[in-house]
C-alpha positions in Angstrom: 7.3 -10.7 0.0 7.1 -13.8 2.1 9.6 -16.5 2.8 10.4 -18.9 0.1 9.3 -22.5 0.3 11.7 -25.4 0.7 11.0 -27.6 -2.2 12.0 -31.3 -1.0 11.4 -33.0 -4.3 10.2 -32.9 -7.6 8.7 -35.5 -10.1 8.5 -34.3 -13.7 6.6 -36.7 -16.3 4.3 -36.8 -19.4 1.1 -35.0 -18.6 1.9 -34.1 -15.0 4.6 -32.8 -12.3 4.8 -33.6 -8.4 6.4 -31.2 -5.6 6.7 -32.2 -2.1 7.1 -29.4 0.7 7.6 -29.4 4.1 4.3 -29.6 5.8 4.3 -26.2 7.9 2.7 -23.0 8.3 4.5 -20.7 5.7 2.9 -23.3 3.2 -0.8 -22.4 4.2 0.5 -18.6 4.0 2.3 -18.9 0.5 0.3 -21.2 -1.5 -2.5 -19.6 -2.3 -0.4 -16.6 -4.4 1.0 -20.0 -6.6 -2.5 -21.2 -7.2 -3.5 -17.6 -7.6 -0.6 -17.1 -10.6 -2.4 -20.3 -12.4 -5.7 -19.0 -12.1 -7.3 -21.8 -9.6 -9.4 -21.5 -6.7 -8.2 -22.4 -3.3 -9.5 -25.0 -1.5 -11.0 -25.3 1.4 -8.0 -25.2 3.7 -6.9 -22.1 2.3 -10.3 -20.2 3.4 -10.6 -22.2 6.4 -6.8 -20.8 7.2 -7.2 -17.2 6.2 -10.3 -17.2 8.4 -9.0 -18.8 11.5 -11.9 -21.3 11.9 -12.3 -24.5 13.2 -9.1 -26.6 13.5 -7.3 -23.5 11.9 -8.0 -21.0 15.1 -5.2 -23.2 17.0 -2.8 -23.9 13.6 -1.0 -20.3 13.8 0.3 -21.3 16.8 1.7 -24.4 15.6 -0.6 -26.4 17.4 -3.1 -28.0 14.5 -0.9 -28.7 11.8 -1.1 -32.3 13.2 -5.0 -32.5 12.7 -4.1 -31.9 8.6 -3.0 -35.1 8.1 -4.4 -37.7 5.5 -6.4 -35.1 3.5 -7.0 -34.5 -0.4 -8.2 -31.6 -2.0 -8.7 -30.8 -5.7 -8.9 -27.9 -7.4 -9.1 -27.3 -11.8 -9.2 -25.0 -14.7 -8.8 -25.3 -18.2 -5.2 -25.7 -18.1 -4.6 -27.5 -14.9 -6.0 -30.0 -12.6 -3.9 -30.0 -8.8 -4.2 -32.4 -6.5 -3.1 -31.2 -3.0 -2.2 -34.0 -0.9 -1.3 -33.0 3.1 0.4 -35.9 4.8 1.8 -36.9 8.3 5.1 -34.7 7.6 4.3 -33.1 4.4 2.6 -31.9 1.3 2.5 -32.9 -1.7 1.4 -31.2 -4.7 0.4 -32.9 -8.2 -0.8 -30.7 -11.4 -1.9 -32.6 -14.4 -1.6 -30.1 -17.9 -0.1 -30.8 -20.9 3.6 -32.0 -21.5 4.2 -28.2 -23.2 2.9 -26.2 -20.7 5.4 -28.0 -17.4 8.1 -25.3 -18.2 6.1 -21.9 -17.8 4.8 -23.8 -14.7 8.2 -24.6 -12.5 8.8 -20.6 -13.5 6.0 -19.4 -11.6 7.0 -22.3 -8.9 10.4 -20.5 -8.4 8.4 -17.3 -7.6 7.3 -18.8 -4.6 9.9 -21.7 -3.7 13.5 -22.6 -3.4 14.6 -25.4 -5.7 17.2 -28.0 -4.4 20.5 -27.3 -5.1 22.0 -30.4 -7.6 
C-alpha cells in the first residue's frame, strides 16, 4: 500500500466536511483509491497524472506541481458532491452528503490518510 496522507485540517458541518492536505505528489498518487472507495470519477488531473501528459510529464519529478495552482474540479454521485480545490501550497477537499452519512466517510478517509494527533 502507499504512504498515508498528512491530513492538515478538518472542517466538519451540517451537510458537508473539508480536508486540507499538503499539496504534493503522493496526493495525485493516493487520491484517486479515496474517490474510488465512494464511487466518484476522477477528474481531470487524476487522468492527466496517470498518463503523464501535458503539464503532468514534468510533475513526477517535482517540477509542475507549481503550475496546479488556483484550480477547481468537481466530481458527484448520488451520495456525494466533492469539490477539489488545488491551491498555492495545498489541497483542499470539500464533499457535500447528508449530515448521517459524514461518519462512514472519515472511515474510509483514515484508509488513506493520517489524522492529526489532538
Amino acid at each position: 500500500m502507499t504512504k498515508k496522507l498528512k491530513l492538515l485540517g478538518l472542517g466538519k458541518e451540517e451537510g458537508r466536511v473539508s480536508f486540507t492536505f499538503k499539496k504534493n505528489i503522493a496526493f495525485l498518487e493516493t487520491f484517486p483509491a479515496f474517490l474510488s472507495a465512494l464511487e466518484l470519477e476522477k477528474t481531470a488531473t487524476f487522468y492527466g497524472f496517470e498518463d503523464n501528459q501535458g503539464l503532468f510529464s514534468t510533475m513526477k519529478q517535482g517540477d509542475g506541481l507549481k503550475d496546479l495552482s488556483d484550480i477547481i474540479e468537481n466530481t458527484r454521485n448520488e451520495k456525494y458532491d466533492l469539490d477539489i480545490f488545488f491551491g498555492s501550497e495545498n489541497i483542499i477537499v470539500v464533499i457535500r452528503t447528508k449530515t448521517d452519512e459524514q461518519q462512514s466517510l472519515l472511515q474510509m478517509l483514515k484508509k488513506i490518510a493520517e489524522f492529526p494527533q489532538q
